[in-house]
N, C-alpha and C positions, 0 to 999 in steps of 0.2 A: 383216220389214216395216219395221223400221226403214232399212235400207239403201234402202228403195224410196220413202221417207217417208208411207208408207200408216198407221201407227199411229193410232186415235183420238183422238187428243190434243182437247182441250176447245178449241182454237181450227178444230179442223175439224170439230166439230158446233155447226151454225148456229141449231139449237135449245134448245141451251143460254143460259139467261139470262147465268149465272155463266161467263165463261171463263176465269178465273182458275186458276192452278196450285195444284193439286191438295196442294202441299205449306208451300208457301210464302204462297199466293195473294198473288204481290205482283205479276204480271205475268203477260200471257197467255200460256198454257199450249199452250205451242210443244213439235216431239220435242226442238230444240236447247234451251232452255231445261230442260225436263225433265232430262233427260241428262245435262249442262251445265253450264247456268249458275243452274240452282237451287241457292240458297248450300247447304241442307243434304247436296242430293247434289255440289258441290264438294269439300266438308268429308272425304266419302265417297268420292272419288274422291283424292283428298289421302289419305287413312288406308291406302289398296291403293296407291298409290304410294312409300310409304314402305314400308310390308309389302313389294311388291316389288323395292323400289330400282330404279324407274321413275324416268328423270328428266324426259322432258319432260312438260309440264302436256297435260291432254286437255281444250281449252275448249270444242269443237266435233266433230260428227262427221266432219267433212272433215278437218279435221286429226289427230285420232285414228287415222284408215287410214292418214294419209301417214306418221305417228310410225310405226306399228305395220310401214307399209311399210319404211322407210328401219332402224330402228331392234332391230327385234324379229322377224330372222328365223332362220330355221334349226331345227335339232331340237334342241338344248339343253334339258336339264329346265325351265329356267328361262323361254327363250321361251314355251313351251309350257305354263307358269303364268300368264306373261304374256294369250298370245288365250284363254286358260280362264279369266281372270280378267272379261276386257272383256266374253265372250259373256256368260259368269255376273252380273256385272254389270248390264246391260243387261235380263236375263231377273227378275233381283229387283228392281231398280228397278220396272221393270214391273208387276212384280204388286204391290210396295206401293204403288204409284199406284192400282191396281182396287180395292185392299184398302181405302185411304183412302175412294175416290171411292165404289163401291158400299156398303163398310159402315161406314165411319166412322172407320176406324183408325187412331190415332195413327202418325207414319213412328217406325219406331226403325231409328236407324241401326245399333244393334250387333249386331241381329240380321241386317240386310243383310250387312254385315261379316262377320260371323260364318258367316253363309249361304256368303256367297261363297269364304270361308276352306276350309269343307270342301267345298264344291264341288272348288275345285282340287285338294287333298289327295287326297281321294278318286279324283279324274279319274287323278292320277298315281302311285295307288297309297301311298301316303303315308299314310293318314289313323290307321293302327294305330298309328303314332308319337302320341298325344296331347299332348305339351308340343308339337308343332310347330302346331298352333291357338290357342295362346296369345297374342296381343298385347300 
């Protein structure tokens, strides 16, 4: 949905008083902004970049694909941490946004991280190694 920019994001319900972001509330709560340019999921996107020794920045969806295009392809274990990273990404983001917005919940990034950490581990068979989810 995000590919399609269907996501409910708070500036596409017009019934919302508040459209403010869900995490930040410093700006309306766009999928790119979400995603993006909310400082704490930057931060977040910064911290899996260095985990993965990603170098270009992902400021946007658009250029996110083109990085991912140009940059990250092939079958290497490492690409392939890479779009396991972005999708996993994406899919916790997400839900800590509902988690906020529906019940209140503070964002913690390190369990995002952390989320996402064994997400890929595990994807790539990895994960019985335990020092390798260390940060």
């Amino acid at each position: 949905m995000l590919a399609q920019r269907r996501l409910p994001t708070r500036d596409r319900q017009d019934y919302l008083e508040d459209q403010q972001c869900t995490f930040c509330g410093q700006v309306l709560e766009t999928q790119e902004h979400l995603f993006f340019g909310c400082p704490p999921i930057a931060e977040l996107w910064r911290r899996i970049r260095d985990w993965l020794h990603m170098r270009p920045e992902m400021s946007t969806y658009r250029r996110t694909l083109r990085v991912f295009g140009r940059h990250y392809r092939g079958s290497r274990m490492l690409t392939k941490a890479h779009h396991l990273a972005l999708s996993s990404m994406i899919h916790y983001v997400w839900r800590a946004r509902n988690s906020s917005f529906f019940e209140e919940r503070q964002l913690d990034i390190e369990r995002i991280l952390r989320s996402v950490q064994i997400h890929v581990y595990r994807s790539l068979g990895l994960y019985s190694d335990l020092r390798l989810c260390q940060t």
